[in-house]
C-alpha positions in Angstrom: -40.1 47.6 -32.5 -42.4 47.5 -29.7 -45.3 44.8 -29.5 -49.1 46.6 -28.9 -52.4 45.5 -27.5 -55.1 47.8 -28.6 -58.4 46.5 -26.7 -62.1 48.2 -27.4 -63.7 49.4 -24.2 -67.4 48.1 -24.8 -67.3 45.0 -26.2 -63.3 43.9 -24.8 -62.4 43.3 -29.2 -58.5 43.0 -29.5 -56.1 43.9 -31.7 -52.5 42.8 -31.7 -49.7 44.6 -33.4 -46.0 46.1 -33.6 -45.2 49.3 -34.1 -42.1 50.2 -35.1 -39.6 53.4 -34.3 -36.8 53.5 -36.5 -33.8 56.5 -37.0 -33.2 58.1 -39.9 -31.2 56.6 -42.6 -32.1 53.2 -41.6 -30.7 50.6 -44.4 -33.2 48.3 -45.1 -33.9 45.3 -47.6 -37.3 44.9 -49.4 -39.0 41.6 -50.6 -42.5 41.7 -52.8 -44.2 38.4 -51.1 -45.9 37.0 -54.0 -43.4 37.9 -56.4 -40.0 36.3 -54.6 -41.0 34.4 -52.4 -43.9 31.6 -53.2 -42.9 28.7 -56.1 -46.8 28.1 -56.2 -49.4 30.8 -57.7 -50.3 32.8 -54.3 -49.7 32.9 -50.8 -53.6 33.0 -50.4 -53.6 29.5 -51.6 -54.0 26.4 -50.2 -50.3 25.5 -48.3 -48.1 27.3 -51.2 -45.0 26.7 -51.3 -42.0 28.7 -50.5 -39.0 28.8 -53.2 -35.9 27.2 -52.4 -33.6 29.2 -50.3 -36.2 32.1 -50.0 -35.9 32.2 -46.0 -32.0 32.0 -46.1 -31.6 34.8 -47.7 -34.0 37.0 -45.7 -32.3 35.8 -42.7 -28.9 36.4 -44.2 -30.3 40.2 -44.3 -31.5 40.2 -41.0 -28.1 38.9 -39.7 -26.1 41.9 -41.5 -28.2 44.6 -39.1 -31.0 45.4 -41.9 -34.8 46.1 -41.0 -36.5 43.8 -43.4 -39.9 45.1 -45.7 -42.2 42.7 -47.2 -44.7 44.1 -49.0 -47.8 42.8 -51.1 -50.5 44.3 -53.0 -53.2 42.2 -51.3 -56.3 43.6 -49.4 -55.4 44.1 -45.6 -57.8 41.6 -45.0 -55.6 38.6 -45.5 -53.5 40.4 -43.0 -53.6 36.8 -40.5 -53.4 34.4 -43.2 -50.7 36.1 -45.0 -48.4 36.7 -41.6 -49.5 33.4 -40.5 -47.7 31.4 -43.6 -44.2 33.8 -42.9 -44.2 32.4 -39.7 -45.1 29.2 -40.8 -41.8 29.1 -42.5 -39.6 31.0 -40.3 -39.3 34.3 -42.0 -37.4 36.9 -39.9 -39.3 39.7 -38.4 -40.5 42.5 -40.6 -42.3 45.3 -41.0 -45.1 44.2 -43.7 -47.4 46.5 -46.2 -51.0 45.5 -47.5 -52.8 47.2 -49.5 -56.0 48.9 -47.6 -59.4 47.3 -48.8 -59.4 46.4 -52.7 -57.4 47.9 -55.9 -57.3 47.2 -58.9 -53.3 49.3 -59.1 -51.1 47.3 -56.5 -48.0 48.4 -58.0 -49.2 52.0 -57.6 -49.7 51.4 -53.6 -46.4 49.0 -53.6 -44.9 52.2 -55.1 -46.4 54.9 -53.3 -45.9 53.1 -49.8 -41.7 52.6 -50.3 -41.6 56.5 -51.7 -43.6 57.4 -48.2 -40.6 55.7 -46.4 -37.8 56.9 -48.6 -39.0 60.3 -48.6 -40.8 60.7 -45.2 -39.5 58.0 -42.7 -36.0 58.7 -45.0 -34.8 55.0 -44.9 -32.3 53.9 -47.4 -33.0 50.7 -49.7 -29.5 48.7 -49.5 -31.7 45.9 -52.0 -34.8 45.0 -53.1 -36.2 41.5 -54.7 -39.4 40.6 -56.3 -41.2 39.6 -59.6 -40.1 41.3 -63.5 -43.6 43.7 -62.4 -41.7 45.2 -59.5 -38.6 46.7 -61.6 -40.5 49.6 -62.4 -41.4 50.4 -59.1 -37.8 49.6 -57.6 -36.2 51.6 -60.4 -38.4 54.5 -59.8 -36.9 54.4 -56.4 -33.3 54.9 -57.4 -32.1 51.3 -56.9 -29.7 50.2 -59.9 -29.5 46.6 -61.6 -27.3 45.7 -59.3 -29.2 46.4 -56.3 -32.5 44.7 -57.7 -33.1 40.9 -58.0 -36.0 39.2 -59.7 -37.4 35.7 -59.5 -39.1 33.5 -62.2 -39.3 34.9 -65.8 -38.4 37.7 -67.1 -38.4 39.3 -70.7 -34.9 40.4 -72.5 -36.1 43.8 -72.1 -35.5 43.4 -68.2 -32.4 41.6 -68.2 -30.3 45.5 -68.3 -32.6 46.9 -65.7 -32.3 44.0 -62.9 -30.3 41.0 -62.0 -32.0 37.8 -62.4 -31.8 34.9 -59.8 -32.0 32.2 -63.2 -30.4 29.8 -60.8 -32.1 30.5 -57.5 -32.2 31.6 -53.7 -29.2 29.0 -53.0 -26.6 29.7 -55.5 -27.4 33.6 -55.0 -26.8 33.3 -50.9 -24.1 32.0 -52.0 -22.5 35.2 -54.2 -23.8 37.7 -51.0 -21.3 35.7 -49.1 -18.4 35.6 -51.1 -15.8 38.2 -49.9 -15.9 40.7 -53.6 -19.5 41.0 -52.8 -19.8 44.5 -51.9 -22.9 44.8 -52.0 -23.7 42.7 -48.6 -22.2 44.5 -46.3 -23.2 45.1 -42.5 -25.4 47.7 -42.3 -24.4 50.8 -41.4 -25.2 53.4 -38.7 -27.4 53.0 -35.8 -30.1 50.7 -37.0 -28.3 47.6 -35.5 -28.7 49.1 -32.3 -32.4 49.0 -32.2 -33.3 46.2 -34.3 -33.2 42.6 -33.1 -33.0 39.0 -34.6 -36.0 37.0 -34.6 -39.2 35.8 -36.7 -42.2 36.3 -37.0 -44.8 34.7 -33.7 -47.0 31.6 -34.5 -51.0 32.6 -34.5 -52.2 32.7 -30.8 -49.3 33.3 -29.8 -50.1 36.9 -29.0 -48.5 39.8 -27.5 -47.1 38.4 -24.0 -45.3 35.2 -26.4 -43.7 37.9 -27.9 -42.7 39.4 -25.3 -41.7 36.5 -23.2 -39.4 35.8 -26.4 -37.4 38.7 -25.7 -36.0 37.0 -22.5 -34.9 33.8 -23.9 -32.8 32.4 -26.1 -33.9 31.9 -29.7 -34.8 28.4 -30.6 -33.2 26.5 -33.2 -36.3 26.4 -35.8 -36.7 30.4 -35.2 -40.9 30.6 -34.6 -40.8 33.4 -32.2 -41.6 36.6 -32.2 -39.1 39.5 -30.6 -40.1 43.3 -29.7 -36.9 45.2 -30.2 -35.1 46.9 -27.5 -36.7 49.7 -26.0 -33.7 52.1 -26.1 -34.4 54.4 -29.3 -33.1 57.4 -31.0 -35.8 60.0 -32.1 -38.9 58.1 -33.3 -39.7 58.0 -37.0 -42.5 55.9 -37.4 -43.8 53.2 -39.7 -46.4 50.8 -39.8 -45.3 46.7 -38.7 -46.4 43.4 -39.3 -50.2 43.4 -38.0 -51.0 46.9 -38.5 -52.4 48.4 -41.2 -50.9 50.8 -43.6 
């Protein structure tokens, strides 16, 4: 993952972003923002809260060798305020998906933009967690009840197409780390060697923070941002957190 600085030649307008070069067969895990992640309505709100546990178990993720994927159906407008509140709370590094302008079909785009990368950028979807509207668009990726895990409430129709998380974040972290859960295992293949640990950079902190990250230690409450290493296999592309999609 490679931090960019994309600057406008007349009027010196900057953009920061990462783009991210990934092999094929990349195991990744995928987390629908609003729908596993905030106990309050929306992230757009004022200060909402993050459920219980939520950032453990991204990080628990991260820390097996998997590329994370957040993605939202909200307007790539909110791009700042909605990357601004992950790293607000210390949510690992990720590549995240908005939806471009308005649309009235979210689910379509959530479910359009994870086909693209299952089919074109051919990662692999080790596990995927969101609200009882995301099944559908999990399911329709291949991922089995055992591999999909919902948050808040869900109808009894649901309960044989996903697992529910009825007694949260904590006491799920805590089945991915017992030793019959074969399910969260390291990831496998070469993604480890090209993806690093870290979380997402503060607002202002810019490009050169990032960077600067990269040669120091992480700090204890996680708020930095980290490029990945520059030594890559044969680029497949994606679009990363700050760019659009």
């Amino acid at each position: 993952m490679f931090p960019v600085k994309a600057v406008v030649r007349g009027d010196h307008t900057a953009i920061d972003f990462f783009l991210a070069i990934v092999p094929p067969k990349t195991e990744c895990v995928v987390f629908s923002i609003d729908g596993s992640f905030t106990a309050s309505v929306s992230v757009s709100g004022r200060d909402p809260k993050v459920r219980a546990g939520a950032v453990d178990v991204v990080r628990h993720w991260q820390e097996l060798g998997y590329l994370i994927i957040y993605i939202t159906g909200r307007p790539d407008m909110q791009q700042q305020r909605v990357v601004s509140w992950l790293a607000q709370h210390n949510f690992p590094h990720g590549l995240v998906s908005f939806v471009e302008g308005i649309s009235t079909e979210p689910l379509r785009h959530k479910a359009n933009y994870l086909r693209h990368l299952q089919t074109n950028a051919e990662l692999v979807f080790q596990a995927a967690y969101g609200s009882a509207k995301d099944i559908a668009v999990y399911a329709a990726l291949g991922l089995t009840k055992e591999k999909i895990f919902i948050v808040g409430k869900v109808s009894k129709k649901h309960h044989s197409m996903a697992t529910v998380l009825s007694e949260g974040y904590a006491s799920h972290l805590s089945d991915l780390k017992s030793p019959g859960m074969a399910l969260s295992r390291p990831a496998q293949g070469n993604a480890r060697m090209v993806l690093s640990r870290g979380c997402f950079g503060l607002p202002g902190q810019g490009i050169s923070g990032a960077a600067g990250g990269l040669r120091r230690r992480r700090s204890a409450k996680r708020t930095t941002s980290y490029p990945l290493s520059s030594s890559t296999p044969s680029p497949k592309q994606g679009p990363s957190s700050g760019s659009k999609v």
